[in-house]
N, C-alpha and C positions, 0 to 999 in steps of 0.2 A: 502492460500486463496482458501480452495477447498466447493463446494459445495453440492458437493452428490457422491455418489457412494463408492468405493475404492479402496486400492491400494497396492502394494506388495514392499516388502521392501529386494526383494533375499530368503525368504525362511528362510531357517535355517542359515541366516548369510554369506554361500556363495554368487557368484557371477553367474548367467544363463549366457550362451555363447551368444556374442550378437557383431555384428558391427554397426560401427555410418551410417547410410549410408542414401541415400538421404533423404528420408521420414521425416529422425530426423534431416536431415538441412532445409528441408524446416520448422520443428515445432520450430527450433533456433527462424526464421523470425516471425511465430507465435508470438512466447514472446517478441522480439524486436514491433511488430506493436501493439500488445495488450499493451503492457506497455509504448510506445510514445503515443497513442491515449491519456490514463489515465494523463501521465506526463504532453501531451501539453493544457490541458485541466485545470489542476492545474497552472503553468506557465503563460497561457497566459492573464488571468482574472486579477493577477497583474499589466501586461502592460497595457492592453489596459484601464483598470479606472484608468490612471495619465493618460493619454490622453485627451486634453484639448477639441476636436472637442467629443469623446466620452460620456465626461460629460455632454457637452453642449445641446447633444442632449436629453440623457436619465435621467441626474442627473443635470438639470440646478443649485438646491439649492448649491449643493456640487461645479460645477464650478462656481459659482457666491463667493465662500470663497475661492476659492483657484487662480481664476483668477483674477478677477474685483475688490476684499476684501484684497489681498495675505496678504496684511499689518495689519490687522484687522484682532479682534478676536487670539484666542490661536492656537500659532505653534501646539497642538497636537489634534484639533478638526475638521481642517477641512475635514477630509474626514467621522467624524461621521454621518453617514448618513446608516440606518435601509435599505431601497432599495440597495444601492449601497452594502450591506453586503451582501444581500438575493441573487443578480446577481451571488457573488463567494458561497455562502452557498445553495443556492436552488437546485445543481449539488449534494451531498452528500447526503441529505436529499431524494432526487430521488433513488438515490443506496442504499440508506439502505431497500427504501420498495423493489423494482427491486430485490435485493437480495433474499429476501422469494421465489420470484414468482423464478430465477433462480435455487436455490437450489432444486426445483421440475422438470423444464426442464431438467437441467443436469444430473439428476438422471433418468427422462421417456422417454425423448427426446433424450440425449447424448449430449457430449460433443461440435461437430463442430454445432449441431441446436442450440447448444447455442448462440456458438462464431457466427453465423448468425444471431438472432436474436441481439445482439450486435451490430455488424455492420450497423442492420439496423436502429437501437433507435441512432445510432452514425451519419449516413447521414443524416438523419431526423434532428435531434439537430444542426448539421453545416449549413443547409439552411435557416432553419430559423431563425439565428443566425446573419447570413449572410445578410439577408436580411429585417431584424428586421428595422420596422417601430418605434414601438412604448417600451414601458418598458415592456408590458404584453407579445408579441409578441418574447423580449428577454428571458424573465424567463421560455416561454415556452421551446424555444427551449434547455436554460439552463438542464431542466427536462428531457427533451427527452435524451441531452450527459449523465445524474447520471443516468438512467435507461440504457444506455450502458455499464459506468462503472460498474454498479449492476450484469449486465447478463457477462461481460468481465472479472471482476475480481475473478468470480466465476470461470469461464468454464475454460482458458487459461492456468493459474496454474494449475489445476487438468489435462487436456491434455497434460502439458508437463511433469508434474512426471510422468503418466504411460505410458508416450509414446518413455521417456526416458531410455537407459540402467541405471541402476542403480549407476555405477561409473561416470556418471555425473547428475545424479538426482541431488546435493546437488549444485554445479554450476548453471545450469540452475534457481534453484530455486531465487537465487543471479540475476541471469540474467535478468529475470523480472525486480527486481527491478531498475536495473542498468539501463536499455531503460526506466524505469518511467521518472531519472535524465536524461536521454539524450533527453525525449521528454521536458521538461521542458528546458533543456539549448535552444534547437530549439522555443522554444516558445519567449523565452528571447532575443536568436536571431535575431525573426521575428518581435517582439515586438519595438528592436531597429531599425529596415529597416523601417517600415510602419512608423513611428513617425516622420519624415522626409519627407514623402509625403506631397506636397501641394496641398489642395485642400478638405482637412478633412475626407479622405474615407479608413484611412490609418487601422483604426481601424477593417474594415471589410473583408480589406484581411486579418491581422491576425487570427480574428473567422475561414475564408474560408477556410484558411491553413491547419486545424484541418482537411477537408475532405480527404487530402492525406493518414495519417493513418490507415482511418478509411476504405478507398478503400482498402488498403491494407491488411487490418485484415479481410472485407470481403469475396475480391478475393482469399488469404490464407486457409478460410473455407471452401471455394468450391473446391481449388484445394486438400485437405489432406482427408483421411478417419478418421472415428472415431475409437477411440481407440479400444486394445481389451478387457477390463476391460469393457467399457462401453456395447460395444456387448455381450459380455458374461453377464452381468449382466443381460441386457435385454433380454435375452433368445436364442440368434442366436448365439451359440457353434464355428458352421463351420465358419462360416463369418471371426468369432476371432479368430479363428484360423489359417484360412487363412493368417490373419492381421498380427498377429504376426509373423508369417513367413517373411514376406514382408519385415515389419519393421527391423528385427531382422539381416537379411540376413544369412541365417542357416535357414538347415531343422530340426537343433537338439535343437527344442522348446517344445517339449515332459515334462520338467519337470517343466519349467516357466507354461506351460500353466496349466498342471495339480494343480498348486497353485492357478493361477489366479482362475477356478474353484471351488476349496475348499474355497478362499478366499470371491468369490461373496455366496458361501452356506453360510457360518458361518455370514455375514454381511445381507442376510436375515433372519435369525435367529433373529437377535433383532430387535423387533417389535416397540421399542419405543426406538432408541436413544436419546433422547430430557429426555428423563425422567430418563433415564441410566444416564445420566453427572449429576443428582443432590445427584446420589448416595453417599454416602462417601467415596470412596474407589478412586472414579473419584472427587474430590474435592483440589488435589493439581495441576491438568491438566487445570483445569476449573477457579480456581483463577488465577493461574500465567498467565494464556493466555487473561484473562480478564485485567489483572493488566498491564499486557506487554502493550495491544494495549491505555488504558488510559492514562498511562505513555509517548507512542510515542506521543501520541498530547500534553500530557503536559509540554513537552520538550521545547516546542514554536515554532517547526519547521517549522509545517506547515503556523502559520500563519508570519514567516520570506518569505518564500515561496510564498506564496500566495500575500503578499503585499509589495512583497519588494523595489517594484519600489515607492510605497509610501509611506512607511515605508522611504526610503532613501530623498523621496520628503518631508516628515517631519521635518527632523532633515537639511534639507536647503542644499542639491543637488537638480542642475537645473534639469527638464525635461529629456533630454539626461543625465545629469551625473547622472541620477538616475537609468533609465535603462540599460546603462552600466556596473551601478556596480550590477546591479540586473545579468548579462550574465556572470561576474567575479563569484560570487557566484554560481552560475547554473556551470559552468566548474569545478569548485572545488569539486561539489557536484558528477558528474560524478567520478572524477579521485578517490575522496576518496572509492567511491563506488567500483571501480577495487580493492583499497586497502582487502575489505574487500573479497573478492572473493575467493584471496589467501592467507588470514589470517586466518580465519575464523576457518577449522580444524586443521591449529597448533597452533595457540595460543588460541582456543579454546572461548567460549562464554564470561563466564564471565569479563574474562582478558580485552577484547573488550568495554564490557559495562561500566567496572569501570572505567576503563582509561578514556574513554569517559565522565563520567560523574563529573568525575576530569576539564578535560579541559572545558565543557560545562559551568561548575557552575561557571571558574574562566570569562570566556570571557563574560558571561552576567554581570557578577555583574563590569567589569570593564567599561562596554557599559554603563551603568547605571550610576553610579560615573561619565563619562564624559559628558554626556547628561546632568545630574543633574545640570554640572555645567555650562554647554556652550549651552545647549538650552534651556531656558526661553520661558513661555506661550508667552507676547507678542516681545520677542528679541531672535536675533540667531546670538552668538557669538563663530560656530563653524569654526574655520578657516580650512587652507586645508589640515592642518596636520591632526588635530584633525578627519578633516572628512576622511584621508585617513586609520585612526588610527581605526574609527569605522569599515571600509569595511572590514580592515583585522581581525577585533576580530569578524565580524560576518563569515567569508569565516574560520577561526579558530573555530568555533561554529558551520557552517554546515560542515565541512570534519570530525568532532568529531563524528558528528551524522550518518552520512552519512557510516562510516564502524561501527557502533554498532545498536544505536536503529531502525535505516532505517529498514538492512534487517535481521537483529536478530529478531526484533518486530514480524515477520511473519515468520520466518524460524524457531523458538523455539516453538508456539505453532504446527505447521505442524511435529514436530517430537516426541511429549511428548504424547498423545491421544493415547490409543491401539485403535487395529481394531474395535471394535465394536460402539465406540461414533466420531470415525473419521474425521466423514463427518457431524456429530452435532456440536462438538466440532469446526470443524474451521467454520459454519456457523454462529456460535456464534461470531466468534474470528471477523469475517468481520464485521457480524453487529454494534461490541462494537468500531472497527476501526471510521467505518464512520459516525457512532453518535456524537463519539466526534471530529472527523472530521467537523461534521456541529455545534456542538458548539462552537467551535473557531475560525472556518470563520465569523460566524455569530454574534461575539462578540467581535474580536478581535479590529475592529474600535473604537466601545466605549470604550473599557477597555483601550485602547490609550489614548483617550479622559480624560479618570478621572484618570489613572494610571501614565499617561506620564511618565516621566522615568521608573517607578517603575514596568513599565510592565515589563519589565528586571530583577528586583531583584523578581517579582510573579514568571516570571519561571523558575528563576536559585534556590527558593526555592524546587518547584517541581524535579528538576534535584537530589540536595540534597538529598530528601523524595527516591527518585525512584532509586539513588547508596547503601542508606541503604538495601533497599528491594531486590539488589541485590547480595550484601555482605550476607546477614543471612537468604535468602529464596529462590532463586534462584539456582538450583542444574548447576554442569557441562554435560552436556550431547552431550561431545567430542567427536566422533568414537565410539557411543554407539549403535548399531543395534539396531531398534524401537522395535523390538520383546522383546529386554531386559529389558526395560526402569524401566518396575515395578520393578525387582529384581536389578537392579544395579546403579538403581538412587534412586527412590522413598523410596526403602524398606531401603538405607541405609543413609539417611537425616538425620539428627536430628530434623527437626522441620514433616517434611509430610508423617514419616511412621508410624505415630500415627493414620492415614488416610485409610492405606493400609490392608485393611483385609487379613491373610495369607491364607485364605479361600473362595471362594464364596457360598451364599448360599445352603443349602440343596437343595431346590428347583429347583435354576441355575444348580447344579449341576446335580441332575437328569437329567433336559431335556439337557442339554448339553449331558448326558452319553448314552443317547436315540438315542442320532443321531451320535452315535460313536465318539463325539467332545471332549476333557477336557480342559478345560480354563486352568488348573495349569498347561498344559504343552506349554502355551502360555507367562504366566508370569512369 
């Protein structure tokens, strides 16, 4: 999830001398608060719309069919309600524009003005959240947190790869994603303590709760320097040099740095990455990173995630048994995510994904077959087996995802892109994330509505479509140095070397040979 600049991947394969040492524990903390903010932010929009004082206030229609109606009308419509969508989708929808406008800070600004700016569209969105009078009052504030995650999901990521030694760049990467699930289990949590409150205000310590993160990702940016990738890029040599040092703890940063260098020359050299990705040669990068991030929403995860305190409230769990099983699932989601952390380089990508998409497809399509037959538009004859039966095939359905498409979805484009479309390439990858991010928050209530069970068999189809894809298009790209990717992945595919020029243009060529540079000894 990077948005500008670039990044070094060791050089020629070796490893730079380098210790872990404080700097790079406090940027741990970085990715921990950057990815709780994100996670509880996703999480906690579930809770708090099955909250009956919630509705009451902002979504009267919607609680007046689920409280005052419960008996009336169809078990799968009463949460269809257009507002009550836009509350959890109007956050995404915020982050995709925020994204453009971050992709330029990160890159002129730097890294931690990013991650400040974040923090601050982040306490901004909690207050007024918090203290949301009215619906317009909430959606604002809504917009203000998706323009945190916009400038957050950008800068965070890119901060910890470069600021990482390289023997755990590919952890940390993981890492993010893992505090997203941990801020979501806290949301799930919190979700369940406020609901329990008397007196109806249970709802807005939850939103309020959001501000702890988000103090903590801003105080984080003020206490860390920015990177030296980002210094160096912008012109101040010493500064990142200095940095590296710091970070590094060793004076023997002489040959990292002289990369880092070279690395920020060659990456202004191309004047139009955006236009470089439509090349052909960059068209097996550019699909699979497009297809990946599609594919993750149409898995149905997010909108399990997002609504699954309602989702649960559908199919006929009370109020607390709903968000309960909503905190069982968020825990599963967590642990499977450690699964994938130290899977990931030995069993390598695809093995991850199929397997996954094996157990995926069977747990929806069985969720489906029971629903079909035990929950009826106006009757709900799921007893407590049956419902105990669905928690565990959906918590079998998120721990599936949860070590493949979770953090595959974003760890496989971030390593297929060469230097030069890098920082295009995964601005792409975010923006295609959180589009269809907001297509299925924003949709998923109706598609309940008219799909009812069959939402189940829609996305165990998609799961299907997206294991083919992964079987016959999908390369392994195991312990593969990023510098090699063209030559030891691309060029020897059967379907995406048809793609790969063994050449770059005459033209490239030249001005590349102009500035003492050769791309062929790159790929």
């Amino acid at each position: 999830m990077a948005g500008g600049g670039f990044a070094t991947s060791g050089g020629t394969g070796g490893e730079f001398e380098a210790k872990i040492t404080p700097i790079v524990i406090i940027s741990c903390i970085m990715a921990a608060t950057g990815g709780l903010m994100f996670g509880y932010d996703v999480g906690v929009s579930g809770g708090v719309t099955s909250m009956a004082p919630f509705l009451k206030k902002f979504f009267p229609t919607v609680y007046k069919k689920t409280v005052e109606e419960k008996d009336l009308g169809s078990n799968y419509c009463k949460y269809d309600n257009q507002g009550l969508q836009l509350f959890t989708s109007s956050l995404y929808l915020a982050g995709l524009t925020a994204t453009f406008f971050a992709s330029y800070t990160t890159r002129r600004l730097g890294r931690r003005q990013t991650m400040l700016i974040a923090g601050f569209f982040f306490i901004c969105g909690v207050v007024l959240n918090t203290a949301a009078q009215d619906l317009a009052m909430l959606i604002v504030g809504r917009i203000l947190l998706g323009c945190g995650v916009g400038f957050a999901n950008q800068a965070v990521p890119v901060f910890l790869s470069e600021i990482a030694p390289s023997r755990i760049r590919g952890a940390l990467n993981i890492l993010f994603q893992l505090n997203v699930t941990i801020g979501i289990l806290f949301a799930n949590l919190v979700n369940y303590g406020t609901n329990k409150i008397k007196g109806g205000w249970g709802w807005r310590l939850s939103l309020g709760l959001a501000g702890i993160p988000a103090l903590l990702l801003t105080v984080g940016a003020l206490l860390v320097v920015d990177t030296p990738n980002s210094l160096i890029e912008r012109g101040r040599l010493d500064e990142g040099k200095a940095v590296l040092k710091k970070i590094r703890g060793t004076d023997n940063i002489e040959p990292e740095f002289l990369e880092l260098v070279e690395a920020s020359r060659v990456a202004k050299e191309v004047k139009h990455p955006f236009r470089n990705l439509l090349k052909r040669r960059n068209r097996p990068q550019i699909v699979i990173s497009i297809a990946l991030q599609i594919f993750q929403q149409f898995t149905g995860i997010n909108a399990i995630m997002f609504y699954a305190p309602v989702l649960f409230n559908t199919v006929g769990f009370g109020s607390d048994a709903s968000l309960y099983s909503a905190v069982i699932t968020g825990a599963v989601n967590v642990l499977s995510t450690i699964v994938s952390i130290y899977s990931v380089d030995k069993l390598g990508r695809r093995i991850l994904l199929l397997e996954a998409g094996v157990q995926m497809f069977l747990s929806q399509v069985v969720i489906a077959i029971i629903l079909g037959i035990k929950v009826k538009d106006d009757s709900n004859d799921l007893s407590r087996g049956f419902a105990v039966l669905v928690v565990v095939l959906v918590c079998t359905f998120v721990s599936s995802f949860a070590w493949s498409w979770g953090p595959l979805g974003w760890l496989i484009p971030s390593e297929t892109f060469p230097l030069e479309t890098r920082s295009a390439g995964q601005s792409v990858t975010v923006c295609v994330n959180l589009l269809f991010t907001f297509v299925i928050a924003q949709a998923f209530l109706s598609m309940l509505c008219h799909f009812k069970f069959g939402i189940f068999l829609f996305f165990s189809g998609w799961v299907f479509i997206m294991s083919v894809f992964v079987l016959f298009l999908l390369p392994e790209t195991k312990n593969i140095p990023i510098e090699e990717m063209t030559e030891r992945v691309w060029k020897q595919h059967w379907f995406w070397k048809r793609f790969i020029d063994d050449d770059y243009t005459a033209e490239e060529k030249v001005a590349n040979f102009s500035n003492g540079y050769d791309p062929a000894s790159r790929l």
